[in-house]
C-alpha positions as CSV (number, residue, x, y, z in Angstrom):
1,X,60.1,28.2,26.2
2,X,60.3,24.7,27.8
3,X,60.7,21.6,26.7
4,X,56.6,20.9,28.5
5,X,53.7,20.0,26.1
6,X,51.7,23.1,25.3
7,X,48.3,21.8,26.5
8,X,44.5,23.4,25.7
9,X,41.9,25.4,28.3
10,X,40.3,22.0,28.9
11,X,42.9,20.4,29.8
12,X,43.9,22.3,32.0
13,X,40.3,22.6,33.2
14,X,40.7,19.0,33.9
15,X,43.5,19.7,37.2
16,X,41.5,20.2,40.5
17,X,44.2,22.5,41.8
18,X,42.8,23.0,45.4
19,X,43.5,25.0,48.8
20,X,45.2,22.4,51.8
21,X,45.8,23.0,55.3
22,X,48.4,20.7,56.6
23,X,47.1,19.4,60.1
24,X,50.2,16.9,61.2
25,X,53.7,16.5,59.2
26,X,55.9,14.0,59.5
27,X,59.2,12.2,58.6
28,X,58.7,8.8,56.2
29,X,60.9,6.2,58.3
30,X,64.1,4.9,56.4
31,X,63.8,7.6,54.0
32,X,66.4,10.7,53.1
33,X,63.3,13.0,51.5
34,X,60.4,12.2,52.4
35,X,57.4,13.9,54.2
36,X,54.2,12.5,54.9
37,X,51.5,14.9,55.1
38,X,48.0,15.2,56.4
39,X,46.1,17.7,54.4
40,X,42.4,19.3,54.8
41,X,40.8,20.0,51.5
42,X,37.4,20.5,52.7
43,X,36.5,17.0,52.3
44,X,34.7,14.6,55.0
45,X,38.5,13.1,55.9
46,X,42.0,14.3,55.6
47,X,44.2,13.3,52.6
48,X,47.3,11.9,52.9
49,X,50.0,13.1,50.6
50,X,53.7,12.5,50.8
51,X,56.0,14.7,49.2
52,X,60.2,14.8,49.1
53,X,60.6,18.1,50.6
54,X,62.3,17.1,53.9
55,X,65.0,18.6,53.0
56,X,63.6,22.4,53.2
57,X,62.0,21.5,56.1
58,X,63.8,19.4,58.6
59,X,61.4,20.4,61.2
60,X,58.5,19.3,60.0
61,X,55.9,20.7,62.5
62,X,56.9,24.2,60.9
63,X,54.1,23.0,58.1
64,X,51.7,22.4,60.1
65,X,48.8,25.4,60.0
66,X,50.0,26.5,56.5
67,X,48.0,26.8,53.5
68,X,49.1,25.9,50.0
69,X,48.2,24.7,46.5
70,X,47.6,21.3,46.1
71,X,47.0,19.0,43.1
72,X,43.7,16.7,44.2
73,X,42.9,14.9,41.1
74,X,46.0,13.2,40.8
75,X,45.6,9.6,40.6
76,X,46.6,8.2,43.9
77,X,50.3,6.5,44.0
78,X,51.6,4.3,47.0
79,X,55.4,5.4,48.2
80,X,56.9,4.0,50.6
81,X,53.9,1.7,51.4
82,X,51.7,5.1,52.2
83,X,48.9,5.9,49.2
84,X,49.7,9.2,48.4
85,X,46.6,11.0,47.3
86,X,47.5,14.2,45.5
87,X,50.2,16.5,45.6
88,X,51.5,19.4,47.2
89,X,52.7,22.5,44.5
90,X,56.2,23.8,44.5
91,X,59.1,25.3,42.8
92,X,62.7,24.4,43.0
93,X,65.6,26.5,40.6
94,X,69.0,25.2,39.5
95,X,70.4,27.7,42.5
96,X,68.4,25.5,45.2
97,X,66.0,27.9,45.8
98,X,63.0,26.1,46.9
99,X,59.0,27.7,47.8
100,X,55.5,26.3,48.4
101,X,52.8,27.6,46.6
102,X,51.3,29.3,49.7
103,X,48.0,30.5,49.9
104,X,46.4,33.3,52.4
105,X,45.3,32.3,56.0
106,X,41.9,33.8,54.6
107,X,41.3,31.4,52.5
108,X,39.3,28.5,53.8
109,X,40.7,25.0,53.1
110,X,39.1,23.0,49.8
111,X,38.5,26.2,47.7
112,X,39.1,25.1,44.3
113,X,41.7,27.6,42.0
114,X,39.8,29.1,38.8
């Protein structure tokens, strides 16, 4: 077991864990790890969302067109002078080895995890 709170059903019912579609990807200026994101959610607008994963992708138009988990409900956080406005899912081990929570190509942008 972790060192994480164990946390009830409603809390967790309280994350809006939510299906993105990155449209555009770029580099933060003057920064070693940071990408800012522009992310579909189903939503009038895009989100913006900046995350440090620069390093796994040093191309950053390779994200753009793919489909992962995001975190919508997160309160939104300025970084770098951008508002961040949610965050993208990942995992990262001890060995370096780094994935996005990728979703299927079926699944339209904004469905909501249950």
């Amino acid at each position: 077991m972790n060192d994480k709170e164990i946390i009830s059903i409603e809390d967790f019912a309280k994350l809006d864990i939510r299906v993105g579609e990155i449209l555009n990807a770029e580099r933060v200026p003057e920064t070693d790890r940071l990408l800012k994101l522009s992310v579909a959610m189903g939503e009038e607008a895009p989100r913006t969302i900046v995350s440090g994963i620069y390093e796994y992708f040093p191309d950053p138009q390779e994200l753009v067109g793919v489909k992962c988990a995001f975190l919508a409900n997160l309160e939104p956080r300025l970084i770098k002078g951008i508002t961040s406005q949610g965050m993208i899912l990942a995992v990262h081990t001890e060995a370096g080895d780094f994935s996005l929570f990728r979703v299927s190509e079926k699944i339209p942008a904004g469905v909501s995890a249950r």
